[in-house]
Rosetta silent file (secondary structure, phi, psi, omega in degrees, C-alpha in Angstrom):
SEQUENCE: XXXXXXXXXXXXXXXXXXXXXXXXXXXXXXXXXXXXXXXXXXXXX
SCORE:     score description
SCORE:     0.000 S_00000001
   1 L     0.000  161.531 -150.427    1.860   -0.953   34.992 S_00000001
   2 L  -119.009  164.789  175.524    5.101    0.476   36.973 S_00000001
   3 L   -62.985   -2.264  167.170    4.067    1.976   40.577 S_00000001
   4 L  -103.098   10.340  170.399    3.973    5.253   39.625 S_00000001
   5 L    93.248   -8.716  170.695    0.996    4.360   37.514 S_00000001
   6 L   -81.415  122.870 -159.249    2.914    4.968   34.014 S_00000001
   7 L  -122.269   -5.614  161.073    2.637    1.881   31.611 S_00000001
   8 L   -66.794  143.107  168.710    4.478    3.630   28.490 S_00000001
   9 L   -65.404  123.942  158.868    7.830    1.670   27.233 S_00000001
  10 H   -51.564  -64.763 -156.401   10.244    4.589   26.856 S_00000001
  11 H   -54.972  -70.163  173.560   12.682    2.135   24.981 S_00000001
  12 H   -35.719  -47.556 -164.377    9.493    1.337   22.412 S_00000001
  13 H   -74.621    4.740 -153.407    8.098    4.760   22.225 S_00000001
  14 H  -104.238  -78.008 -174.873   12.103    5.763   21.205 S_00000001
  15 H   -54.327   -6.149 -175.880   12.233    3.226   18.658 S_00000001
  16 L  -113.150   -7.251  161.152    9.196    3.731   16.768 S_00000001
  17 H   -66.532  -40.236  154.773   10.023    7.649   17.090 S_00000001
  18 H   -32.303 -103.756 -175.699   13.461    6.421   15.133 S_00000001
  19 H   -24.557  -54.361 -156.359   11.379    4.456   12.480 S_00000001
  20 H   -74.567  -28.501 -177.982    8.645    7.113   11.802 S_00000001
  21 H   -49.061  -69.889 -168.517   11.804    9.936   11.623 S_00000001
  22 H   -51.838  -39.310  149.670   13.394    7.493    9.191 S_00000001
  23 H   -75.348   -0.776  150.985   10.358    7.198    7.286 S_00000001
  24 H   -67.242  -32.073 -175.874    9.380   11.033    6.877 S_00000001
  25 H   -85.800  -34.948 -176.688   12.788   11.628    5.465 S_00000001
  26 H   -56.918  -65.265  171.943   12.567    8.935    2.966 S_00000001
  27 H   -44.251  -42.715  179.036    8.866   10.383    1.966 S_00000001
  28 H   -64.138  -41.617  174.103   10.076   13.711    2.120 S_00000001
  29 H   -62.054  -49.379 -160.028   12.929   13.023   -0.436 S_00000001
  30 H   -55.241  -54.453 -163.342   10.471   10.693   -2.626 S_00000001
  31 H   -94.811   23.555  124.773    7.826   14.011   -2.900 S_00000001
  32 H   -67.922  -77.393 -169.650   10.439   16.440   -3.106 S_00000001
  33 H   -51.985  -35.286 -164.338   12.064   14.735   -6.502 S_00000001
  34 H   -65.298  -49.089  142.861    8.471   13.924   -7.942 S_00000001
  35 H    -7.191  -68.503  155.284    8.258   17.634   -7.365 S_00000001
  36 H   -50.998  -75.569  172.982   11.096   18.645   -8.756 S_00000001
  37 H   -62.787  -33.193  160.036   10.359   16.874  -11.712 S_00000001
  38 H   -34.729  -95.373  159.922    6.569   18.263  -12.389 S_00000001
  39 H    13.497  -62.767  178.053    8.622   21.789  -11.970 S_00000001
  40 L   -85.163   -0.390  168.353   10.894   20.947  -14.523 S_00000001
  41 L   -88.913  -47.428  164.974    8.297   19.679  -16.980 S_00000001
  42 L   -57.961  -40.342  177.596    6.251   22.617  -16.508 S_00000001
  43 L   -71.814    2.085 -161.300    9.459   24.940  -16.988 S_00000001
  44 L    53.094   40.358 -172.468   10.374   23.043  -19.900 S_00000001
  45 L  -113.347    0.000    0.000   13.845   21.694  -19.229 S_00000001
């Protein structure tokens, strides 16, 4: 623990704020097309 009594890593809590970013956009793409296509099955194209 650092002497001001704060024991989070910035430099960890940064990087796994990267990684979760990177995954939500990937997931966000993946259930956006699977979206898209129900939508276009239901519309009949």
């Amino acid at each position: 623990m650092r002497s001001d009594g704060n024991n989070v890593d910035l430099d960890k809590e940064m990087a796994t704020l990267a990684e979760n970013t990177m995954q939500m956009g990937a997931l966000t793409r993946l259930v956006s097309d699977k979206m898209r296509g129900i939508r276009m099955a239901i519309e009949g194209r």
